[in-house]
N, C-alpha and C positions, 0 to 999 in steps of 0.2 A: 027444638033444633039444637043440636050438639055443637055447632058451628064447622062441623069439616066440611071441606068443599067451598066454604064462606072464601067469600075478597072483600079485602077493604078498599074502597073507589079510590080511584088516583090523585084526584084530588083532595081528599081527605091527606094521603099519604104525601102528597105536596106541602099543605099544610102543616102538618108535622114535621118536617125536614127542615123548615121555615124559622119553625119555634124556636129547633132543636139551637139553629144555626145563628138565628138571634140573640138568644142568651146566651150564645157562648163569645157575638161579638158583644154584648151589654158588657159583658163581666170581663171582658178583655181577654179572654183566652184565645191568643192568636195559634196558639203551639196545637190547641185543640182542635181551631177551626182549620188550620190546616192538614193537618191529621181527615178532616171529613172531607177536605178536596179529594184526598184518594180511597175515600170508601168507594165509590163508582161514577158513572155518569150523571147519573141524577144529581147527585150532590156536587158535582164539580163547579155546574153554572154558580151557582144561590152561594156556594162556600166563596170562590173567589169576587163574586161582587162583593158581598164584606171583607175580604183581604185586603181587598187594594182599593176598597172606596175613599179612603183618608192615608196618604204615606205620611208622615214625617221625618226628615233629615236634620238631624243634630249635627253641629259642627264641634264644639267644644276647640281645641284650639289649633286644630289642622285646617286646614280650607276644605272647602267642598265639592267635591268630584262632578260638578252640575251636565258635563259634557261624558262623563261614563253613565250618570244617570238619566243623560237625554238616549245615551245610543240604549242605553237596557228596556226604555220606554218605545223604544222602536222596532225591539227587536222582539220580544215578552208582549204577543198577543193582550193578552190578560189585564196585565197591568193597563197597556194603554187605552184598554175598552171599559174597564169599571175605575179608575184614578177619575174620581172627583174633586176632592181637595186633598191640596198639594201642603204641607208645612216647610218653610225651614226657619229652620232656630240654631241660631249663632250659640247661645246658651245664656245663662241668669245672673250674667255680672255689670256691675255699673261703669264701666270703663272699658271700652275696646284698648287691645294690649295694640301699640303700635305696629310691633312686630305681625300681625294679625294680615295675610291679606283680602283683599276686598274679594266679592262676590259679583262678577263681570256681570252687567243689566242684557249683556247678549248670550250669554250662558243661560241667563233665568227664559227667555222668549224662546231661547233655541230647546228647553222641557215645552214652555206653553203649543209651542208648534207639533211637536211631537208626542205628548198628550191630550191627542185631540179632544177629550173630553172631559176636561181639566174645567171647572164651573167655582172652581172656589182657591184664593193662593192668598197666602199664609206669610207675612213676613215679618219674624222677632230676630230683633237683635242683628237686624244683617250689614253688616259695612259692605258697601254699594260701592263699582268705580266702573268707568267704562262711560260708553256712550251705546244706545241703544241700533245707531246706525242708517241705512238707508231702509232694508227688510223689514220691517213688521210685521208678525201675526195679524191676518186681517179677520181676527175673533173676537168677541168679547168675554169677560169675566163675568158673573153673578155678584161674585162678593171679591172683593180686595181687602185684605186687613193686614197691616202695615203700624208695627209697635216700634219703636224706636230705627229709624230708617238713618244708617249710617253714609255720609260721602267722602270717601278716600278722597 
């Protein structure tokens, strides 16, 4: 058999797209994996579950947009169907600079709300102020990890 006329079964070829799509999240090639969300439909699903299965939000020394990044999780199918875990990180310094402001505790509930599928939150370096309120997410988390927890 020469192989013309040959298919290779779809699940095979699932399989494959899987690998392709895995090693390119192992090795961090986000630039790449995205590039494969628009090779076609097949690849759209399996590329943006590794997109957006882990965000992280660096602050470094501006505050954190948490209320643009709730409406984009609202708005962005995608994201709010495969966002697993959530990071933010303030950044890697031993002292919050005064001037620094805090990160409102109803900014972070009003993401958990609105990522509904949000099972893991990530908190480094965060200066906290606010009061969480009467509303609560009536969800739980899997995992909470909470590294230096700042209160304005």
């Amino acid at each position: 058999m020469d192989g013309v006329g040959t298919t290779i079964p779809t699940p095979v070829i699932a399989d494959i797209i899987h690998l392709i799509l895995n090693h390119l999240h192992d090795s961090k090639e986000l630039a790449a994996l995205a590039r494969c969300s628009l090779v076609c439909r097949a690849w759209l699903y399996p590329s943006s579950r590794y997109l957006f299965h882990t965000i992280t939000l660096h602050n470094g020394s501006k505050r954190f947009n948490l209320p643009a990044f709730a409406e984009f999780l609202r708005t962005c199918s995608d994201a709010r169907t495969f966002l697993q875990h959530l990071v933010l990180n303030s950044g890697d310094f031993e002292d919050i600079p005064e001037e620094m402001p805090g990160v409102d505790v109803k900014d972070i509930l009003a993401i958990l709300d609105a990522g509904t599928n949000i099972r893991r939150l990530s908190l480094q370096d965060v200066p906290c102020c606010g009061e969480p309120g009467e509303s609560l997410p009536r969800r739980t988390l899997d995992h909470l990890y909470i590294y230096r927890w700042f209160e304005l």
